[in-house]
PABATI-237336 format. One record per atom (N, C-alpha, C): residue number from 1; residue in three letters; atom name; y negated, x, z. Coordinates in steps of 0.2 Angstrom, whole numbers, plus 2048, in hexadecimal, padded with zeros to 3 digits. Atoms other than C-alpha are relative to their C-alpha. Layout:
N
REC  seq  type  atom    v    u    w
REC  NUM   ala    CA    Y    X    Z
...
This chain:
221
REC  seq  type  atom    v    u    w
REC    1   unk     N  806  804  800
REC    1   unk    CA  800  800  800
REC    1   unk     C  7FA  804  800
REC    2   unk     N  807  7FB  801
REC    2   unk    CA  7EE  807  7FC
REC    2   unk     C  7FD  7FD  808
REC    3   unk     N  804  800  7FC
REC    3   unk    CA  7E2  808  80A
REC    3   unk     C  7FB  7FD  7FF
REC    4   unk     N  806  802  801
REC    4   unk    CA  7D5  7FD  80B
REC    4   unk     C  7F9  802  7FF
REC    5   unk     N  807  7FB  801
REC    5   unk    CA  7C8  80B  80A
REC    5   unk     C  7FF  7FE  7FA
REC    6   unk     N  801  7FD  806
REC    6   unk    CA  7CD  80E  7F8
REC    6   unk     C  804  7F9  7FC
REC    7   unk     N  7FE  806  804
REC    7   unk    CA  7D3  7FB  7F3
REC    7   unk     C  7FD  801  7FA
REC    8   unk     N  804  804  807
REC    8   unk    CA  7D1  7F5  7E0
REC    8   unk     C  7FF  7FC  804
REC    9   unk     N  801  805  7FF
REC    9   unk    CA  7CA  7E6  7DE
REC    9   unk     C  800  7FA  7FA
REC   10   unk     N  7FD  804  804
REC   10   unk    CA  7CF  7D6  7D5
REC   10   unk     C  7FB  7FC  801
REC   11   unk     N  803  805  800
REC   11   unk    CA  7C2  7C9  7D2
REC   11   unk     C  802  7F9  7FC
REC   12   unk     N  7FD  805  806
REC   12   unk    CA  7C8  7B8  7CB
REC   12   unk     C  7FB  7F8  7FF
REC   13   unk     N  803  806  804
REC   13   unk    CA  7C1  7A8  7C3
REC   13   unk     C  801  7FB  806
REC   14   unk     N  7FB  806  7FA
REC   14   unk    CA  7C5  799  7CB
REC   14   unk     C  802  7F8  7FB
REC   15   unk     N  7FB  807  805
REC   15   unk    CA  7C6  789  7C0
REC   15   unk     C  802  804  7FA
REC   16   unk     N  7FE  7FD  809
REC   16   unk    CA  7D1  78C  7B2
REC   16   unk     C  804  805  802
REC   17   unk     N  7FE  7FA  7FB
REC   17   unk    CA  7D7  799  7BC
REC   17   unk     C  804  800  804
REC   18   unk     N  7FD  802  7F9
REC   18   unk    CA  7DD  798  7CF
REC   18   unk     C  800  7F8  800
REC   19   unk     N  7FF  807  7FF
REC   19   unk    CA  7DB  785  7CD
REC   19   unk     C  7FE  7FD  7F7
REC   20   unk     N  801  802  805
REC   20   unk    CA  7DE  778  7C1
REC   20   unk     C  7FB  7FB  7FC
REC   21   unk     N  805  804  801
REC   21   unk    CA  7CC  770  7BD
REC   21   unk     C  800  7F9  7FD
REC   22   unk     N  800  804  806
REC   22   unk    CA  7D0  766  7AE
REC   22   unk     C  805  7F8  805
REC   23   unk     N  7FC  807  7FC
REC   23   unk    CA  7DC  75A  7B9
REC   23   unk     C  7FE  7FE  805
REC   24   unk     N  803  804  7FA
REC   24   unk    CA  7D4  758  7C8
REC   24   unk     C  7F6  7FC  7FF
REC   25   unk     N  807  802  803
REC   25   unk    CA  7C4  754  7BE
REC   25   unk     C  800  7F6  801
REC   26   unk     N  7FC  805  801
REC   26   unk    CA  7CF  745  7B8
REC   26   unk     C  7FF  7FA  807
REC   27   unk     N  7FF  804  7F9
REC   27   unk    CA  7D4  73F  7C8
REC   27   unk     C  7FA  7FE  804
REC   28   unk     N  805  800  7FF
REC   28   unk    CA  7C4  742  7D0
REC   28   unk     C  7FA  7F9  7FE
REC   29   unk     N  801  802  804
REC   29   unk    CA  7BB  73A  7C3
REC   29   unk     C  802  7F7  802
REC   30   unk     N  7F9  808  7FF
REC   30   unk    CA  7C6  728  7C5
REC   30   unk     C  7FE  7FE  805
REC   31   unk     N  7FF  802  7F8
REC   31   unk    CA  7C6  728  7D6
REC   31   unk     C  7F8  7FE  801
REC   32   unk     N  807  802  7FE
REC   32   unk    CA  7B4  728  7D8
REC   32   unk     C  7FD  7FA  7FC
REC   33   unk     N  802  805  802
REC   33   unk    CA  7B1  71C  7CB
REC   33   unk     C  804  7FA  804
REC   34   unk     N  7FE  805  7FD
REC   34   unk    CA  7BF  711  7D3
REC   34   unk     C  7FC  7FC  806
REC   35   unk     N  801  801  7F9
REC   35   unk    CA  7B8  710  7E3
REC   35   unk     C  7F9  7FE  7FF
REC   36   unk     N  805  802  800
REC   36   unk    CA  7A7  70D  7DE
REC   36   unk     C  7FE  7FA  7FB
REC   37   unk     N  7FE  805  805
REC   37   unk    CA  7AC  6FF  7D0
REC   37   unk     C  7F9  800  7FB
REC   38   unk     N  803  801  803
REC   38   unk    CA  7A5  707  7C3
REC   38   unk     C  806  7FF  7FA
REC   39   unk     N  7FC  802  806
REC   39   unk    CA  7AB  704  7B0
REC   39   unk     C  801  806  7FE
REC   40   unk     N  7FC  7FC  805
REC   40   unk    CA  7B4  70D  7A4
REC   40   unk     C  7F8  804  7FB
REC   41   unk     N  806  7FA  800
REC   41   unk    CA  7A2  714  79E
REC   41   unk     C  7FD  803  803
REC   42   unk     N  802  7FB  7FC
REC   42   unk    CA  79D  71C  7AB
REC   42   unk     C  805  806  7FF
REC   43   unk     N  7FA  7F9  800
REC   43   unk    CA  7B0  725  7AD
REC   43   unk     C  7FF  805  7FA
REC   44   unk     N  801  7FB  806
REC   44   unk    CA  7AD  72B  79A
REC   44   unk     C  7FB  804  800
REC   45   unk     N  804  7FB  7FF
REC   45   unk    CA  79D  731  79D
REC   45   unk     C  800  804  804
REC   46   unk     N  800  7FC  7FC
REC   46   unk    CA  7A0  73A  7AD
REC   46   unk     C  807  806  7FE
REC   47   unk     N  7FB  7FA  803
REC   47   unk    CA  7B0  743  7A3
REC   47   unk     C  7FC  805  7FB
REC   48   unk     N  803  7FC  803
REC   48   unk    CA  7A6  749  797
REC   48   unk     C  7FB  804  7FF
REC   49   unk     N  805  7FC  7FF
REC   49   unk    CA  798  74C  79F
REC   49   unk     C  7FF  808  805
REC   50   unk     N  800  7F9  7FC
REC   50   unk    CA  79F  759  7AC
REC   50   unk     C  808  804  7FF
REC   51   unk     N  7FA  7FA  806
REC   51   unk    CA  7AD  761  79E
REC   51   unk     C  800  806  805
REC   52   unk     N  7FF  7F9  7FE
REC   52   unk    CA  7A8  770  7A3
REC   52   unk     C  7FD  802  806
REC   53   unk     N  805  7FE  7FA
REC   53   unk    CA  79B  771  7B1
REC   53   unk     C  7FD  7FA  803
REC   54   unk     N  804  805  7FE
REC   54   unk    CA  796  765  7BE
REC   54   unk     C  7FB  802  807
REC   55   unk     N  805  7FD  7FB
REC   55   unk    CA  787  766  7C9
REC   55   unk     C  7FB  7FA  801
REC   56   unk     N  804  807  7FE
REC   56   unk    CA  779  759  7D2
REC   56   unk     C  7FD  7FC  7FD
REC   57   unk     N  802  804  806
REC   57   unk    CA  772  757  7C2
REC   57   unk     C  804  7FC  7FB
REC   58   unk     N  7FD  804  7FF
REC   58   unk    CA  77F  74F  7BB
REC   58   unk     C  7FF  7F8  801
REC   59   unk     N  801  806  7FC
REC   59   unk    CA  77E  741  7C6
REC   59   unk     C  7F9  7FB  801
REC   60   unk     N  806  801  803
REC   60   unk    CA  76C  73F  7C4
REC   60   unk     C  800  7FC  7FA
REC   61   unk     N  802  804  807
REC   61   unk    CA  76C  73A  7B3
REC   61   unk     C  807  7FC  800
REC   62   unk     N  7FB  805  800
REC   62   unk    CA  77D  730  7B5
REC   62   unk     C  7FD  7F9  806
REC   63   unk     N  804  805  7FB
REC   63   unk    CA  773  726  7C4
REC   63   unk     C  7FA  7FA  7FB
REC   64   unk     N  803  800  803
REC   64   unk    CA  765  726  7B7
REC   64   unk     C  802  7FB  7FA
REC   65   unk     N  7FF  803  807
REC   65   unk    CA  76F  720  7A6
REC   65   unk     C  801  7FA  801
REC   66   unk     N  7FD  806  7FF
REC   66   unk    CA  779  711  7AE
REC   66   unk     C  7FD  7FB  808
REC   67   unk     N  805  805  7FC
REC   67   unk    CA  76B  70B  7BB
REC   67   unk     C  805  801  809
REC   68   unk     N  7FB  800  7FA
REC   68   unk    CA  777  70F  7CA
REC   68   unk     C  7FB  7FF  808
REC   69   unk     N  804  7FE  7FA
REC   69   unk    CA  772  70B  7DB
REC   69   unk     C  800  804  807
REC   70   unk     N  800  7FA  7FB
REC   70   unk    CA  779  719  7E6
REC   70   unk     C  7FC  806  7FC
REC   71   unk     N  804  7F8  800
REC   71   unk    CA  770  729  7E7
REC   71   unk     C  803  802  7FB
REC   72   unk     N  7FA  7FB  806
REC   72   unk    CA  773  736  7DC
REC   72   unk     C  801  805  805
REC   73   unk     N  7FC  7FC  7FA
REC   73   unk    CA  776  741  7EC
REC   73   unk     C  807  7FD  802
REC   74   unk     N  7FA  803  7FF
REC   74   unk    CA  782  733  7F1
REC   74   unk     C  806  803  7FC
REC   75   unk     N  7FB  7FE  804
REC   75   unk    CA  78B  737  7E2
REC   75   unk     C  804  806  7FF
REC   76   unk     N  7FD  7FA  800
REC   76   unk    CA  78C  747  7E1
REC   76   unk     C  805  801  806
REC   77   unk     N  7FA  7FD  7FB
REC   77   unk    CA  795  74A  7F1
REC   77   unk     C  804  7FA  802
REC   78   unk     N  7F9  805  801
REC   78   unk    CA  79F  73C  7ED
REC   78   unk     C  803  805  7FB
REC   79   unk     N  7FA  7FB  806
REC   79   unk    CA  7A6  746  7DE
REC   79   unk     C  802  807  804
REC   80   unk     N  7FD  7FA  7FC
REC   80   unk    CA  7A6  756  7EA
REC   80   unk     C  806  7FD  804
REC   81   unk     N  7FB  800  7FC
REC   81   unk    CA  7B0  751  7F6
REC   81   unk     C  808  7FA  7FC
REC   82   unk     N  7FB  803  803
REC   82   unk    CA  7BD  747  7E9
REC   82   unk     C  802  805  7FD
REC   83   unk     N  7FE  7FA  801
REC   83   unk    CA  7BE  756  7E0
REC   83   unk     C  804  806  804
REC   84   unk     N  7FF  7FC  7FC
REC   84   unk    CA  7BF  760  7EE
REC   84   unk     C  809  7FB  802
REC   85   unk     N  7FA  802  7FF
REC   85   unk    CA  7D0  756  7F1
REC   85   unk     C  803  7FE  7FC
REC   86   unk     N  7FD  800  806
REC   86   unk    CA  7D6  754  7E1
REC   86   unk     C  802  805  7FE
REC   87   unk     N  7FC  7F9  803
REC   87   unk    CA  7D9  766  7DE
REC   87   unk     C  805  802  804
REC   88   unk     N  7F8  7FD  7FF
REC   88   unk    CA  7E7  76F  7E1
REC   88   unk     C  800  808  7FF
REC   89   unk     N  800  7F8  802
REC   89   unk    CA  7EA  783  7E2
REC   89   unk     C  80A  7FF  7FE
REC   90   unk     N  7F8  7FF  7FE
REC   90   unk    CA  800  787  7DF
REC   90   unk     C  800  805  804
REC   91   unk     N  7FE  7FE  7FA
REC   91   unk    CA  807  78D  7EB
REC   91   unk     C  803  808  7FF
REC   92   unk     N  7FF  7FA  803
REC   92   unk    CA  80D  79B  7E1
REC   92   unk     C  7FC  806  7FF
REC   93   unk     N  807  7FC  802
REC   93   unk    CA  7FB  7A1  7DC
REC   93   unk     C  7FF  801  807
REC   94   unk     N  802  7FE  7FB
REC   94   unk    CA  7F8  7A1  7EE
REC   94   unk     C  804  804  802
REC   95   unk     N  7FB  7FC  7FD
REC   95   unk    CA  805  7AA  7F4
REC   95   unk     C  7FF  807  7FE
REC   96   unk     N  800  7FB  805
REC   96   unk    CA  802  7B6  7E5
REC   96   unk     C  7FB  805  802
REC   97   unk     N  807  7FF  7FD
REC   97   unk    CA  7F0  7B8  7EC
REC   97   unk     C  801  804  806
REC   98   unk     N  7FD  7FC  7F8
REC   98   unk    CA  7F8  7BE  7FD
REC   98   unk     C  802  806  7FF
REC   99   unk     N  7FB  7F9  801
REC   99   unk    CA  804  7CA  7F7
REC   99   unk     C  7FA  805  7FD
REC  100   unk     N  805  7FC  804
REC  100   unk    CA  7F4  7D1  7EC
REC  100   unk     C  7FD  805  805
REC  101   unk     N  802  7FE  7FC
REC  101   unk    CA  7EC  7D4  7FC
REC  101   unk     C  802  804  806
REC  102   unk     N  7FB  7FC  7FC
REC  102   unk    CA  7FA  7DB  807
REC  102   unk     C  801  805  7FD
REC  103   unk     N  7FF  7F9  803
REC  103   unk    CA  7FB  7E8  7FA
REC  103   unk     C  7FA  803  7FD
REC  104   unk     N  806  7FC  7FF
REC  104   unk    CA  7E9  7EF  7FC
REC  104   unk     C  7FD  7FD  7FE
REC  105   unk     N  805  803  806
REC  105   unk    CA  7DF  7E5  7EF
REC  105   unk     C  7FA  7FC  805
REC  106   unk     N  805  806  7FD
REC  106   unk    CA  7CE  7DD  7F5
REC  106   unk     C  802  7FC  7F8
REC  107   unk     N  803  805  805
REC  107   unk    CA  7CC  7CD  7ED
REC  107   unk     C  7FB  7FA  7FF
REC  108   unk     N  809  805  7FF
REC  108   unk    CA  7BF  7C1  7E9
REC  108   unk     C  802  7FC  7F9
REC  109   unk     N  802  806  806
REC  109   unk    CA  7B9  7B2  7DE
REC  109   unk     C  7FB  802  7FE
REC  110   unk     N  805  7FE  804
REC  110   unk    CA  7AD  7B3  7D2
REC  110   unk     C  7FF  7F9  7FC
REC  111   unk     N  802  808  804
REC  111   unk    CA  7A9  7A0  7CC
REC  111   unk     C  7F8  7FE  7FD
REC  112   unk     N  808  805  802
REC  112   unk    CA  79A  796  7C3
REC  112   unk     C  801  7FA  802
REC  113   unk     N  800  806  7F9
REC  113   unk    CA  797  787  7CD
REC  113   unk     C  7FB  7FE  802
REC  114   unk     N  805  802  7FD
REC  114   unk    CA  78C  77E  7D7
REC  114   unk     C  804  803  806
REC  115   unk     N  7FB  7FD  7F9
REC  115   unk    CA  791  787  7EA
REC  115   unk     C  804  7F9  802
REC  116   unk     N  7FD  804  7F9
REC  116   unk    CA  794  778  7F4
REC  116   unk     C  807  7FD  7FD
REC  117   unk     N  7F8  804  802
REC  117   unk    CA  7A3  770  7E8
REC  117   unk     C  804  805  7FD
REC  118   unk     N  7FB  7F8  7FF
REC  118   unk    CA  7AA  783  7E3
REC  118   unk     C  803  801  809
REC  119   unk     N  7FD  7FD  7FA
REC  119   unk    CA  7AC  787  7F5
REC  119   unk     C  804  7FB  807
REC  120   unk     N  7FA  804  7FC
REC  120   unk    CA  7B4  776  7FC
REC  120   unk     C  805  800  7FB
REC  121   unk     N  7FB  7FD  803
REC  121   unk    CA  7BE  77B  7ED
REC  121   unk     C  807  803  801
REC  122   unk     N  7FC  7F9  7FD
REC  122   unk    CA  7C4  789  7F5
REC  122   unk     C  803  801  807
REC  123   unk     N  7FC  802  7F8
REC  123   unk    CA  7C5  783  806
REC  123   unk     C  807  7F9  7FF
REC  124   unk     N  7FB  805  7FF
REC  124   unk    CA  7CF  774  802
REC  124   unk     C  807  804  7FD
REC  125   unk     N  7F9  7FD  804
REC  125   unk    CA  7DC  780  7F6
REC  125   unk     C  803  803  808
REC  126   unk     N  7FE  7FA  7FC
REC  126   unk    CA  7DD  78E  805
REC  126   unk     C  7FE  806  7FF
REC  127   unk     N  7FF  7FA  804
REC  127   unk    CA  7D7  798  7F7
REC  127   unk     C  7FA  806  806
REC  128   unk     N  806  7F9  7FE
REC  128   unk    CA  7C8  79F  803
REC  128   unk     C  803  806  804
REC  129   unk     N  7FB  7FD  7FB
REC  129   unk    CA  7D5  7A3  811
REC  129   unk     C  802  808  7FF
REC  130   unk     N  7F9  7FD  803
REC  130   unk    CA  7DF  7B0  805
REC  130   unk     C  7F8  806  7FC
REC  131   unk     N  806  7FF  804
REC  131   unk    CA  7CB  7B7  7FC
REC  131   unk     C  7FE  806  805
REC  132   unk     N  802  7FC  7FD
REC  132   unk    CA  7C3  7C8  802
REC  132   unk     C  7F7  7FD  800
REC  133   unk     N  806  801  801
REC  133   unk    CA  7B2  7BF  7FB
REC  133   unk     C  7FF  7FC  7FD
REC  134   unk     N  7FE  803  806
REC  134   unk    CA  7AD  7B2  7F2
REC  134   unk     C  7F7  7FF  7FB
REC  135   unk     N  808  801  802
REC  135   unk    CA  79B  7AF  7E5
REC  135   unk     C  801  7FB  7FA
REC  136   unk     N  802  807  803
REC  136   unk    CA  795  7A0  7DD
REC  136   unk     C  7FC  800  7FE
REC  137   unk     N  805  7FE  804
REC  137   unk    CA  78B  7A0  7D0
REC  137   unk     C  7F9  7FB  807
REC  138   unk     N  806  804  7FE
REC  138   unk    CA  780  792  7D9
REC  138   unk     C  7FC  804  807
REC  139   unk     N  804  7FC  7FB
REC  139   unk    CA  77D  79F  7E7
REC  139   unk     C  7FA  801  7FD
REC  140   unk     N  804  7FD  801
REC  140   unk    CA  773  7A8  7DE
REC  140   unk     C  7FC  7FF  7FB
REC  141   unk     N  805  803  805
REC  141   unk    CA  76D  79F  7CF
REC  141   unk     C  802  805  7F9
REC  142   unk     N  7FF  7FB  808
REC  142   unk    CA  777  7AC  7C1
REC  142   unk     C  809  7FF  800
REC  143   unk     N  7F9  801  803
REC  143   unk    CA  786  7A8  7B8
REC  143   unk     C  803  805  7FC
REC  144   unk     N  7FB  7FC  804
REC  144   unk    CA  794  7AF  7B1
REC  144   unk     C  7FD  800  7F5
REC  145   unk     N  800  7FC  800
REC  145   unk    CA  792  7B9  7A5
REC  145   unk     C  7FD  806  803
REC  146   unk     N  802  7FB  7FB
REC  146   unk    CA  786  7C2  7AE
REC  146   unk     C  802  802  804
REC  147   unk     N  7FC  7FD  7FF
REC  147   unk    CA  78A  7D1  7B5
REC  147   unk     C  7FD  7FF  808
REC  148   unk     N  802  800  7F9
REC  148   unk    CA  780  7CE  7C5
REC  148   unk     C  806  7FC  805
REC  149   unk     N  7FB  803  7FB
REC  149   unk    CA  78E  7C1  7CC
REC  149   unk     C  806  802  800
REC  150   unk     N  7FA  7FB  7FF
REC  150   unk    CA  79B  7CC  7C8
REC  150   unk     C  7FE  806  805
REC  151   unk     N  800  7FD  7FB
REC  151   unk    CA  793  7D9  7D3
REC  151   unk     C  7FF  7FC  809
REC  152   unk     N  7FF  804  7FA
REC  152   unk    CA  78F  7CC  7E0
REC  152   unk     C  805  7FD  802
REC  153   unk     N  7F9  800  800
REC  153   unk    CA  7A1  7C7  7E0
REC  153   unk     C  803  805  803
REC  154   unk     N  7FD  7FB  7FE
REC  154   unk    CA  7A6  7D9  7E4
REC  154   unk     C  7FB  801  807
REC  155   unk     N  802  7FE  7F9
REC  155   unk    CA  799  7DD  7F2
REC  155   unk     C  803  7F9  805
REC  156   unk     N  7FE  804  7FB
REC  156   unk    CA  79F  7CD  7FB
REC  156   unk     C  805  803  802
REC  157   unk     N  7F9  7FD  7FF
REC  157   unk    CA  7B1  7D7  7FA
REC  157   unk     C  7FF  806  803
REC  158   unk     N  800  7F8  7FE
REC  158   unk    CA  7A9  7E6  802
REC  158   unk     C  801  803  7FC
REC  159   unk     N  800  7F9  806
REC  159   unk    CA  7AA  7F0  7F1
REC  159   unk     C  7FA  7FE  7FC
REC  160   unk     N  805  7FE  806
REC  160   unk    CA  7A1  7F4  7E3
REC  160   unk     C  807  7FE  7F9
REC  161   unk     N  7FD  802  806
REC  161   unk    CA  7A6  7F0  7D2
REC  161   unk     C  801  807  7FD
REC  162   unk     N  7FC  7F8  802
REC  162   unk    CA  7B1  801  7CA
REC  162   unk     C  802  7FF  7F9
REC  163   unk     N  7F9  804  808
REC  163   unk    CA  7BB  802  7B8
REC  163   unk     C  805  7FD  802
REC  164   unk     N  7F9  802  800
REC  164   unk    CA  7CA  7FF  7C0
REC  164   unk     C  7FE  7F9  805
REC  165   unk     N  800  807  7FD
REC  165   unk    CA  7C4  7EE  7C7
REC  165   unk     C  804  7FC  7FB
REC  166   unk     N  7FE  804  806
REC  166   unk    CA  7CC  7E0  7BE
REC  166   unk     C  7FB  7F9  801
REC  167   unk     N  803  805  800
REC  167   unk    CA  7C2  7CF  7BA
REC  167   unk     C  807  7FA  7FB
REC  168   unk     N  7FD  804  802
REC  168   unk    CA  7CE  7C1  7B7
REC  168   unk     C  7FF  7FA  7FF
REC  169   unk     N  802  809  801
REC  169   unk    CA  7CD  7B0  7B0
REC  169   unk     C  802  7FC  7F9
REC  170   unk     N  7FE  805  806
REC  170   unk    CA  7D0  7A2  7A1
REC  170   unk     C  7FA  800  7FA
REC  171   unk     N  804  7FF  805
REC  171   unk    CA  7BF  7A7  799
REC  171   unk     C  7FF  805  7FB
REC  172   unk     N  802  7FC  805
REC  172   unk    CA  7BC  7AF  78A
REC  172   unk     C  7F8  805  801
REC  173   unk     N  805  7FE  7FC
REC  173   unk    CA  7AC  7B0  78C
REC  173   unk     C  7FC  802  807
REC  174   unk     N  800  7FD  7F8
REC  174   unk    CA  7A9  7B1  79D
REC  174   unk     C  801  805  804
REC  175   unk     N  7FB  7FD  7FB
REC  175   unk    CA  7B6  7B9  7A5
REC  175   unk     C  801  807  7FB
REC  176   unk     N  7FE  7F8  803
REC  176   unk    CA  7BB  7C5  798
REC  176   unk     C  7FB  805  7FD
REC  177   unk     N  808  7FB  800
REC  177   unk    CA  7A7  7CA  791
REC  177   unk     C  7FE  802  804
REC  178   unk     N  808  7FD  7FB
REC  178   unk    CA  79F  7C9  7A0
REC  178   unk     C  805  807  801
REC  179   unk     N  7FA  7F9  7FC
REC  179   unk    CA  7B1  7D6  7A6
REC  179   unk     C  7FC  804  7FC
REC  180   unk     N  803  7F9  804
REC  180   unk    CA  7A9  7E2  798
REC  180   unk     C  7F9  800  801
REC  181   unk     N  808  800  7FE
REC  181   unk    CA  796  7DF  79B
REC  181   unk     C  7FF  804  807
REC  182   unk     N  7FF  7FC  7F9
REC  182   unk    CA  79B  7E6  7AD
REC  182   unk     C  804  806  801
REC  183   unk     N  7FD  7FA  801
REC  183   unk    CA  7A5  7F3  7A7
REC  183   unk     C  806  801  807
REC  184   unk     N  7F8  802  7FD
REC  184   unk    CA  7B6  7EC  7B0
REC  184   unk     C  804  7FF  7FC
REC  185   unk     N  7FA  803  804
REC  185   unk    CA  7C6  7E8  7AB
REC  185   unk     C  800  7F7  801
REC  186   unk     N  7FE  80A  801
REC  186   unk    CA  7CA  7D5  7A3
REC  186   unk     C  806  801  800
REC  187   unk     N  7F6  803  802
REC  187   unk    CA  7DA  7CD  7A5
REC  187   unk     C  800  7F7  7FF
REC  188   unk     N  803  80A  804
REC  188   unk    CA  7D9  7BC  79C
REC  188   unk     C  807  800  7FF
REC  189   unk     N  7FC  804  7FF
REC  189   unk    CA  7E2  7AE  79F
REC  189   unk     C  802  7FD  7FC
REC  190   unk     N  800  806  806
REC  190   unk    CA  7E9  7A6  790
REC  190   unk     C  801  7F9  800
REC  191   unk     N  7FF  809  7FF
REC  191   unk    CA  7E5  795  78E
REC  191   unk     C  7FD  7FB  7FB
REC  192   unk     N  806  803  805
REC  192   unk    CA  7D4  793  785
REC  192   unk     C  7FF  802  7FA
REC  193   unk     N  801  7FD  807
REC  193   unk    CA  7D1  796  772
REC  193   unk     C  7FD  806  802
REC  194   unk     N  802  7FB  7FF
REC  194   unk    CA  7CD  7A7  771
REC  194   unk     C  7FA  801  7FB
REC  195   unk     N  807  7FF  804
REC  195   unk    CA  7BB  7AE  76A
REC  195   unk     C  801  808  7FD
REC  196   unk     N  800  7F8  803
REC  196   unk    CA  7BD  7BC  75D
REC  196   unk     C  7F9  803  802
REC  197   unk     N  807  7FE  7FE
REC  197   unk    CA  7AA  7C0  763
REC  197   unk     C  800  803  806
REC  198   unk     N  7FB  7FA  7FA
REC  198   unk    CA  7B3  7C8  773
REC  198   unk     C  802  805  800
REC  199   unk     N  7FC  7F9  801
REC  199   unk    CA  7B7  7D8  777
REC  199   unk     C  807  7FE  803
REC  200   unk     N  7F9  800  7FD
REC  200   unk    CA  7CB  7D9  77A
REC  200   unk     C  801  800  806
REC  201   unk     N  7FE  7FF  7FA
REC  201   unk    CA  7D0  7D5  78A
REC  201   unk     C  806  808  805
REC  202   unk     N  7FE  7FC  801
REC  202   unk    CA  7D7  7E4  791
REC  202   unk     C  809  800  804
REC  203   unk     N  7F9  803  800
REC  203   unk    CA  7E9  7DA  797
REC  203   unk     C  7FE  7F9  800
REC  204   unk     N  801  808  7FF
REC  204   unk    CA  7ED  7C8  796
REC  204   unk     C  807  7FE  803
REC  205   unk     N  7FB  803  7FB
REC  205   unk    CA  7F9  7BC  7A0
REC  205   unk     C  801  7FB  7FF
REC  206   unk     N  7FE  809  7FF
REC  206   unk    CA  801  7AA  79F
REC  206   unk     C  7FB  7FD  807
REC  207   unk     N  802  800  7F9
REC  207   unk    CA  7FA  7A8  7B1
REC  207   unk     C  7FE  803  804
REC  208   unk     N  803  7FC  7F8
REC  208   unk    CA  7F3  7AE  7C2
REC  208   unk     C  806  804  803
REC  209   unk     N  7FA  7FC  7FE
REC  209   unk    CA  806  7B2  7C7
REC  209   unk     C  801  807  7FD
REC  210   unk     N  7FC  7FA  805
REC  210   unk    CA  809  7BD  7B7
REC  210   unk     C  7FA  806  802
REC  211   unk     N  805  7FB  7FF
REC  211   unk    CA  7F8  7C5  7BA
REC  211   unk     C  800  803  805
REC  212   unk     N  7FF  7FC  7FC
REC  212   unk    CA  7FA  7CC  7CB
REC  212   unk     C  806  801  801
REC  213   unk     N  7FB  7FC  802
REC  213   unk    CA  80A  7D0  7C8
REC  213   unk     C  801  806  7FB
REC  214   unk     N  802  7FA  802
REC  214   unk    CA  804  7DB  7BB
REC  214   unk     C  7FB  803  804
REC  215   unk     N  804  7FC  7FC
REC  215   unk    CA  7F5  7E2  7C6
REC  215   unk     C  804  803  805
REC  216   unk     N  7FD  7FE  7FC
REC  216   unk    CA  802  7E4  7D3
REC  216   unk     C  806  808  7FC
REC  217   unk     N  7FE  7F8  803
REC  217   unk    CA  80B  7F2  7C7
REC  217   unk     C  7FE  803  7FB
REC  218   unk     N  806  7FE  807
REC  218   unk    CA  7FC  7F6  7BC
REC  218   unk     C  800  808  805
REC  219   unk     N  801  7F7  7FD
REC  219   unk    CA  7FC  80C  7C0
REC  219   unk     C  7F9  802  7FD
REC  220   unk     N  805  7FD  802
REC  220   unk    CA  7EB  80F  7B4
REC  220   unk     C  7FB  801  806
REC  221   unk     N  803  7FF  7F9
REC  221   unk    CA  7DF  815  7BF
REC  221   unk     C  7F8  800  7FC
């Protein structure tokens, strides 16, 4: 086992990633319409409208569109906290995270997000538990690919950002440019169409499992 002095460090993604977004969106999504008896236009507009990213604004103009008369605060942490129960970590991945850890790796999250529903995110999986750190784009107001949140993701870990770091994730863009804009290693997760306008990831992975078990017998240094 490496000594924490001289730990790598492993950043990872988080929807798409460590957690499944796309289905607990769904459920989420359903359930808050159910309960609040709206219609089937609301639910399609609220799929559509937070695909990829959802944050307070959102719910502002969805309060807005359809004349709603809860808050748009209301809302939103109606949708946090259905989300936040809706997801799911496996059990595998978690474990995986452990073993990473027990065998010297600092690790951390590196997510874009609003803080408050990325980090009941993490507390409801466990994922925080198992984390040497974690940064949120909405900490600090800069996203991914920006290389700022990749180093704020490593200082929360007590390190610094090195070559032999790895940044992992389901993004092309994201996960695998900003890892070269930072002058890190990418390991991308295949899932997403991939962007020939990307530098090559420098391994890839079916999954989180297959990726720390390659990081676990990676020798480059």
């Amino acid at each position: 086992m490496r000594s924490r002095s001289c730990s790598r460090l492993a950043l990872f993604d988080l929807d798409g990633t460590l957690l499944d977004r796309r289905a607990a969106l769904h459920i989420s999504v359903r359930a808050l319409c159910s309960e609040l008896r709206y219609g089937p236009e609301v639910e399609s507009w609220l799929l559509s409208e937070l695909a990829d990213r959802a944050s307070p604004a959102n719910f502002i103009r969805m309060r807005e569109a359809f004349s709603l008369p809860e808050s748009s605060a209301y809302l939103w942490q109606a949708y946090v906290d259905r989300m936040a129960s809706a997801v799911s970590c496996p059990p595998a991945v978690l474990d995986a995270l452990a073993v990473l850890r027990d065998n010297g790796w600092r690790v951390g999250v590196a997510t874009n997000g609003a803080s408050d529903i990325q980090r009941a995110k993490l507390h409801m999986t466990g994922i925080d538990a198992l984390v040497d750190g974690v940064a949120v784009s909405g900490d600090i107001e800069v996203r991914k690919p920006d290389v700022r949140l990749f180093e704020f993701a490593a200082a929360r870990c007590g390190a610094v950002l090195s070559p032999d770091t790895w940044v992992i994730g389901d993004s092309p863009q994201t996960d695998v440019a900003g890892a070269h804009r930072a002058g890190v290693r990418a390991l991308w997760l295949r899932g997403r169409p991939w962007e020939n306008t990307v530098p090559a990831p420098h391994h890839t992975a079916d999954g989180v499992v297959d990726a720390i078990t390659f990081l676990l017998t990676d020798r480059s240094e």
